[in-house]
Residue frames as qw, qx, qy, qz and C-alpha x, y, z in Angstrom:
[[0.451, -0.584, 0.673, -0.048, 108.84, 112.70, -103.44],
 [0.669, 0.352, -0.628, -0.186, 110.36, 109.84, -105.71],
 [0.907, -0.257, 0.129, -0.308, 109.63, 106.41, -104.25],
 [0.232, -0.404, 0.862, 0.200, 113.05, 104.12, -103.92],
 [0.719, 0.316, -0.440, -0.436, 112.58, 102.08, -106.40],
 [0.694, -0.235, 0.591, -0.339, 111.82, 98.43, -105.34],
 [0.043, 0.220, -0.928, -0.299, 111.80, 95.01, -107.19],
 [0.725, 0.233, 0.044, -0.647, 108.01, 94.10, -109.11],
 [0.199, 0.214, 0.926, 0.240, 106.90, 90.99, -110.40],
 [0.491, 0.337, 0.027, -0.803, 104.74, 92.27, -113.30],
 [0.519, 0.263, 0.813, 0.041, 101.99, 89.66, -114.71],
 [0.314, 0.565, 0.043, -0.762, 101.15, 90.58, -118.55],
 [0.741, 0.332, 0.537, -0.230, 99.36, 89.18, -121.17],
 [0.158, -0.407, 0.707, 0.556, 101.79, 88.37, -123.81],
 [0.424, 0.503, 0.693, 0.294, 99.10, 87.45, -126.47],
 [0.144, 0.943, 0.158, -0.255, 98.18, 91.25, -126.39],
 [0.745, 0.384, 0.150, 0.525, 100.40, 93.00, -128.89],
 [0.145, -0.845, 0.110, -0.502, 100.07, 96.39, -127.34],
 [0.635, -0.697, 0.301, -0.142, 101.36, 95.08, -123.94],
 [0.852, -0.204, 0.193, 0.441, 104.03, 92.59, -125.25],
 [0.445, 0.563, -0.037, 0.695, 105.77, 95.57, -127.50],
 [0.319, -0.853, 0.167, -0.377, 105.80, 97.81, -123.55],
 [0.939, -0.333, 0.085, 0.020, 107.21, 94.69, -122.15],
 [0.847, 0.282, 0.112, 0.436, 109.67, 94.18, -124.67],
 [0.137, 0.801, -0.073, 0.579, 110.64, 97.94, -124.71],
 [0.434, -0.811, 0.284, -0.271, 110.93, 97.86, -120.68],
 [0.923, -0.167, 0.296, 0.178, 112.82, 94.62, -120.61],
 [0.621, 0.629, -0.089, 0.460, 115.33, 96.00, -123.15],
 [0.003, 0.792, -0.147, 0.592, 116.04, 98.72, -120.35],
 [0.681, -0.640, 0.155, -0.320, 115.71, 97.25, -117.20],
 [0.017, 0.557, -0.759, 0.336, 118.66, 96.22, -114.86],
 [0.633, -0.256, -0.725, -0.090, 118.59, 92.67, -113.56],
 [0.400, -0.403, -0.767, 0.298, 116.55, 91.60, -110.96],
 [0.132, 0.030, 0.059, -0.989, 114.86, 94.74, -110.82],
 [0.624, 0.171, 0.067, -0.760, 111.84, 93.62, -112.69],
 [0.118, 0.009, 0.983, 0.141, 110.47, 90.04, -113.17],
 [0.449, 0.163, -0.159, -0.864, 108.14, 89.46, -116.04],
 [0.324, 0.170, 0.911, -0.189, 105.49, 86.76, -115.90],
 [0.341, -0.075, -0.587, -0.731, 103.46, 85.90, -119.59],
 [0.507, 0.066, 0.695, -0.506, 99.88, 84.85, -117.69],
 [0.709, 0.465, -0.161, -0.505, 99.38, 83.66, -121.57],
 [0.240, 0.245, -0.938, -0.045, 101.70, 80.72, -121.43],
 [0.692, -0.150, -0.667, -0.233, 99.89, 77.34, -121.30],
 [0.729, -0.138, -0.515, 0.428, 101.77, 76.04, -118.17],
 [0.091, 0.231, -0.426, 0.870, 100.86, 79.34, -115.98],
 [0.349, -0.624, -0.698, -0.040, 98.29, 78.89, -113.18],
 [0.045, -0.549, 0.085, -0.830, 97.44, 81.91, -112.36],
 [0.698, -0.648, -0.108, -0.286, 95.38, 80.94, -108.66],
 [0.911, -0.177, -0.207, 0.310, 98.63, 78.62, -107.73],
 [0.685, 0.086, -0.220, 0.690, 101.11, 81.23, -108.34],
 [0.015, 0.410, -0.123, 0.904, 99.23, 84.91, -107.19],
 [0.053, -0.326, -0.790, 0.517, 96.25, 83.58, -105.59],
 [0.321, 0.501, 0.035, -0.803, 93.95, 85.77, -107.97],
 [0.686, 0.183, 0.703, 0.042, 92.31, 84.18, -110.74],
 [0.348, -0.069, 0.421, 0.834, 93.42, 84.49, -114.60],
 [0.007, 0.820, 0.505, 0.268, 90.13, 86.35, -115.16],
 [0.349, -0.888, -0.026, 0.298, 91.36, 89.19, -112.30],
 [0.442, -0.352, 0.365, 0.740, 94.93, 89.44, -114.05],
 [0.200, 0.398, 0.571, 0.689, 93.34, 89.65, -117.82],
 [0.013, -0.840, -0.539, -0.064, 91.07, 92.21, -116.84],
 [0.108, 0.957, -0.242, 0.118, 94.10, 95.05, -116.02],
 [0.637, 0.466, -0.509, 0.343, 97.52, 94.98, -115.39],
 [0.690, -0.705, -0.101, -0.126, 98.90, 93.46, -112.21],
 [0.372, 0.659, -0.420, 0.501, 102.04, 93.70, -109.95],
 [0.737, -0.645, -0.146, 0.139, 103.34, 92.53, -106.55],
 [0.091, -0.899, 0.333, -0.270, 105.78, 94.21, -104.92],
 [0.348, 0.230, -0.820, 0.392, 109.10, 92.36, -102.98],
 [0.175, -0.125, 0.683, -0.698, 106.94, 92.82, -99.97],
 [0.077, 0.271, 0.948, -0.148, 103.88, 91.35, -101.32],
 [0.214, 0.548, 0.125, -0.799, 102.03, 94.63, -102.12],
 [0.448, 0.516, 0.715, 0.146, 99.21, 93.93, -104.97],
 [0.277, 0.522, 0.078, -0.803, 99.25, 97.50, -107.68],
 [0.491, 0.393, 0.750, 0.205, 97.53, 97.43, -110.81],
 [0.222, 0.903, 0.282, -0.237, 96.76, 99.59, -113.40],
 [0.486, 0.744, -0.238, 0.391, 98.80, 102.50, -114.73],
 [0.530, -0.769, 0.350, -0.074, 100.34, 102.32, -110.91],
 [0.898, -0.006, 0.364, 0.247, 102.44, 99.18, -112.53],
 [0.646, 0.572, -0.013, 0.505, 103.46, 101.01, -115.61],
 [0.276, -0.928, 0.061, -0.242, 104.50, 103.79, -112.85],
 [0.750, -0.489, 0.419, 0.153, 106.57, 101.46, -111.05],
 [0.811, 0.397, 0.165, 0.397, 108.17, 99.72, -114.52],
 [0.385, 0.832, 0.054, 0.396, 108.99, 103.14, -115.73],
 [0.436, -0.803, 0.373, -0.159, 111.00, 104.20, -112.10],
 [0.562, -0.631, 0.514, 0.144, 113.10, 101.15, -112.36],
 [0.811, 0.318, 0.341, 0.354, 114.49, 101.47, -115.52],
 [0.400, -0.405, 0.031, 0.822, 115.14, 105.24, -114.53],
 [0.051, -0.368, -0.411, -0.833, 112.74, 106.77, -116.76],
 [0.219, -0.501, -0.726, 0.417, 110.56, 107.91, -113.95],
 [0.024, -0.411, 0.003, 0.911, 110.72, 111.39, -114.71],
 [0.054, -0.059, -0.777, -0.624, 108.68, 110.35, -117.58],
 [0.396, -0.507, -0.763, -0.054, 105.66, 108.96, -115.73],
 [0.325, -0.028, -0.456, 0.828, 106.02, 111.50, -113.12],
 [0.213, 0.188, -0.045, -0.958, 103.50, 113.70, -113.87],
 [0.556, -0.232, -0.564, -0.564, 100.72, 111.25, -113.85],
 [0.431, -0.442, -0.707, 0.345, 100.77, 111.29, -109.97],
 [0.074, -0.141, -0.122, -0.980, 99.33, 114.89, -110.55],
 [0.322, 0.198, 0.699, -0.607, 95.86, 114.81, -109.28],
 [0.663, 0.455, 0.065, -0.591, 94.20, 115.67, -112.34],
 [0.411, 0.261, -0.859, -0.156, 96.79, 113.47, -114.57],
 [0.281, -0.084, 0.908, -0.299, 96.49, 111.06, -111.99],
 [0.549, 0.449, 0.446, -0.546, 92.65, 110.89, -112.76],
 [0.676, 0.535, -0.118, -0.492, 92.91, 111.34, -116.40],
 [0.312, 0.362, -0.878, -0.014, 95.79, 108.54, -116.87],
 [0.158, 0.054, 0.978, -0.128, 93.63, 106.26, -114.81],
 [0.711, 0.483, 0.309, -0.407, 90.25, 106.66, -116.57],
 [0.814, 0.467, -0.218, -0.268, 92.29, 105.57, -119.72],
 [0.064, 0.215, -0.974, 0.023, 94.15, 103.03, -118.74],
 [0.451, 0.142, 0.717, -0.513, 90.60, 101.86, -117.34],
 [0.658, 0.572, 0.131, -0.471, 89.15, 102.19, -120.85],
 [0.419, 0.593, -0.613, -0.311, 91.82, 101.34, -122.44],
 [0.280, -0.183, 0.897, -0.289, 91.61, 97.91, -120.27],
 [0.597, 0.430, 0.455, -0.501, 87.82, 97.43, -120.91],
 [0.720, 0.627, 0.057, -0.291, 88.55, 97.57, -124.67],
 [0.173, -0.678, 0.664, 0.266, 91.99, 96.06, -125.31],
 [0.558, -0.048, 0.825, 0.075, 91.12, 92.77, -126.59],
 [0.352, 0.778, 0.371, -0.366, 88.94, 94.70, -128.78],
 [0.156, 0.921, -0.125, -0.334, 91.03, 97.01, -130.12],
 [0.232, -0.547, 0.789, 0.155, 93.60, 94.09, -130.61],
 [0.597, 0.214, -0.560, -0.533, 91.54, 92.05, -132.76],
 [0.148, 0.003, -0.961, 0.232, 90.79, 89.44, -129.88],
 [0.471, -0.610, -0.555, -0.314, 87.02, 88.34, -128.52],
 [0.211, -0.702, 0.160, -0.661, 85.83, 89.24, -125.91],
 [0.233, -0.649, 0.553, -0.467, 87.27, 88.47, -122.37],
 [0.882, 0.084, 0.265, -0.380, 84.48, 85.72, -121.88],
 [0.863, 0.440, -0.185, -0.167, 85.72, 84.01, -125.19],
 [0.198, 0.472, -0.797, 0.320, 89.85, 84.08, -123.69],
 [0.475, -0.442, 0.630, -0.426, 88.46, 82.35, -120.58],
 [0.949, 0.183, 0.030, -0.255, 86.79, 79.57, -122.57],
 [0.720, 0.511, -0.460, 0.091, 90.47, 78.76, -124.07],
 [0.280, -0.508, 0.634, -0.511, 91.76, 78.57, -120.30],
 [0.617, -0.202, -0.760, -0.043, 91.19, 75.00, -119.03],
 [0.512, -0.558, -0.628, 0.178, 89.64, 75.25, -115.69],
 [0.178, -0.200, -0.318, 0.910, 89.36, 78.78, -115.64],
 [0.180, -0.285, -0.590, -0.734, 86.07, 79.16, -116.95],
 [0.555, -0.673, -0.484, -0.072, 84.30, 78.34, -113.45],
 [0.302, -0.516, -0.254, 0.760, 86.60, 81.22, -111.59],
 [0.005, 0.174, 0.337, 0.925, 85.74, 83.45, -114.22],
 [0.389, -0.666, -0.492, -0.403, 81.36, 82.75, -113.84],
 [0.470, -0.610, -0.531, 0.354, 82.42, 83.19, -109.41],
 [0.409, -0.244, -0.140, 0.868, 84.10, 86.21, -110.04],
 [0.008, -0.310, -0.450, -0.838, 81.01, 87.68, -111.77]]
């Protein structure tokens, strides 16, 4: 059953290069006020003030809130993106049980090692460049 498609506020890390070239690629496509993108890499974003989650919880996978307030994350986000720009049919077939599974163990890996794989330090080292996000980062550990 295809899910009406709903209006997302998706939070991604625009330093990543892998995730700002999806961004850029859905944002090319997408109908206004469908989807509202938020860089949690600008200077002047506080990630606790505006989601209530701390920029350690966003940088760690991709996040989304629904119009209604509904928190997904993961490849469930790129799911959603990909429905309301009308390319659902695309994604479809990773709410297969076994897809389902195998599209979230590598989005999960591919999370864990992105910063990596992108020629950034590790996770630890982004938080350091964060002003006062270096003590939500040690609580959330």
């Amino acid at each position: 059953m295809i899910r009406k498609t709903e209006e997302i506020e998706v939070f991604f890390d625009g330093d990543c290069p892998l995730c700002r070239r999806e961004i850029s690629w859905v944002r090319s496509r997408a109908r206004a006020g469908r989807i509202t993108f938020t860089d949690i890499s600008r200077p002047d974003f506080d990630a606790e003030a505006t989601t209530g989650k701390t920029y350690y919880e966003l940088m760690a996978r991709l996040h989304a809130r629904t119009a209604a307030g509904e928190w997904i994350t993961g490849v469930e986000v790129t799911r959603r993106m990909f429905e309301a720009i009308g390319y659902g049919w695309l994604v479809w077939p990773t709410r297969w049980p076994i897809l389902r599974q195998l599209s979230d163990w590598s989005y999960d890996w591919f999370a864990r090692n992105r910063l990596r794989l992108t020629g950034r330090g590790p996770l630890a080292e982004c938080m350091e460049c964060r002003v006062g996000d270096k003590a939500s980062h040690s609580s959330t550990l």
